[in-house]
N, C-alpha and C positions, 0 to 999 in steps of 0.2 A: 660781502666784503671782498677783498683783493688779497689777492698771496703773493710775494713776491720772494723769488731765489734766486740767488747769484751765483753764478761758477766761474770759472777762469783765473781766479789770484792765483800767486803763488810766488816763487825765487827769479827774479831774473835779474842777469847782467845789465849795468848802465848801458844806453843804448839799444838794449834789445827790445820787444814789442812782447805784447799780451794782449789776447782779447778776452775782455768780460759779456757775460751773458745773464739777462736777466729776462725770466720765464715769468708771466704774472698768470693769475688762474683767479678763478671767483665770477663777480661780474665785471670783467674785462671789456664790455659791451660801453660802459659808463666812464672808461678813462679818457681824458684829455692829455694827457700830456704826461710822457714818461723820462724821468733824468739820472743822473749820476753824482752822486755828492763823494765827498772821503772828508774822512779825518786824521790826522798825524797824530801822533803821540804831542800833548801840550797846546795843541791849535785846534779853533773852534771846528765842527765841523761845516765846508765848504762848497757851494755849487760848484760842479765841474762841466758838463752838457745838459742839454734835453733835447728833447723831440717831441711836439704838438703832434694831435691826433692829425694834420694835416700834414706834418711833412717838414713842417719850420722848425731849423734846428739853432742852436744858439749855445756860445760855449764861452769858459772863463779866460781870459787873457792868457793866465797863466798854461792854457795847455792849446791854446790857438796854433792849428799847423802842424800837430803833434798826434792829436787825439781825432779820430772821427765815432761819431754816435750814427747809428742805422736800426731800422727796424726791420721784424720780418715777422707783417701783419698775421698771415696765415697760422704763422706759429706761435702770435700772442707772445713774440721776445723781442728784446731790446739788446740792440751791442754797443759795446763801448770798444774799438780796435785803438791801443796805445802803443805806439811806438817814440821811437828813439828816448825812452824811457831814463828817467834820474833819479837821483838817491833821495830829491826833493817830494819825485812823486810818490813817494814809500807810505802809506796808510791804509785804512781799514775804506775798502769802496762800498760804497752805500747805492743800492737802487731803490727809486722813489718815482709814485703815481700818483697822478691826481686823478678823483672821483670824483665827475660834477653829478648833481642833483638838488633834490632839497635842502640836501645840507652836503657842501663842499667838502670831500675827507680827502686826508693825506694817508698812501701807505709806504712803511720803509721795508726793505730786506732786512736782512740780518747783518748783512756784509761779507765782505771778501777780501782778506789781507795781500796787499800787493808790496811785496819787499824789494827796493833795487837796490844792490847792492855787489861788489866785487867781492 
């Protein structure tokens, strides 16, 4: 299986930037493709980025220009760098992998609260 932890939430002014970190461990050999979800309080939870085990990255409208995703293979982590940060983007961040094989599995972190707020 896959472990995934998140670090980086936490209080920040609108405007200001944060970066998240997501460490995966297990068989990290089998993932394809690592992303970023959140949830707000009362809304579904929502894709924000990913990154294919290739390099192709791909993001939600709503954080286009704002957000970049990167990885650093070596260290088997994934970032999410957010800047000019809103009070919209305020929810609980989810890191998420995909494990191809015989049978395609999903893993989630636990999440990361990211509060903007003055």
């Amino acid at each position: 299986q896959v472990q995934l932890v998140e670090s980086g939430g936490g209080l920040v002014q609108p405007g200001g930037s944060l970066r998240l970190s997501c460490a995966a461990s297990g068989r990290i050999f089998s993932i394809n493709a690592m992303g970023w979800y959140r949830q707000a309080p009362g809304k579904q939870r929502e894709f924000i980025a990913g990154i294919t085990s290739g390099g192709t990255t791909t993001y939600a409208d709503s954080v286009k220009g704002r957000f970049l995703i990167s990885r650093d293979s070596a260290k088997n982590t994934v970032y999410l760098q957010m800047n000019s940060l809103e009070p919209e983007d305020t929810a609980v961040y989810y890191c998420n992998a995909q494990q191809t094989g015989p049978v395609v599995m999903t893993y989630w972190g636990k999440g990361t609260l990211v509060a903007v707020s003055s």
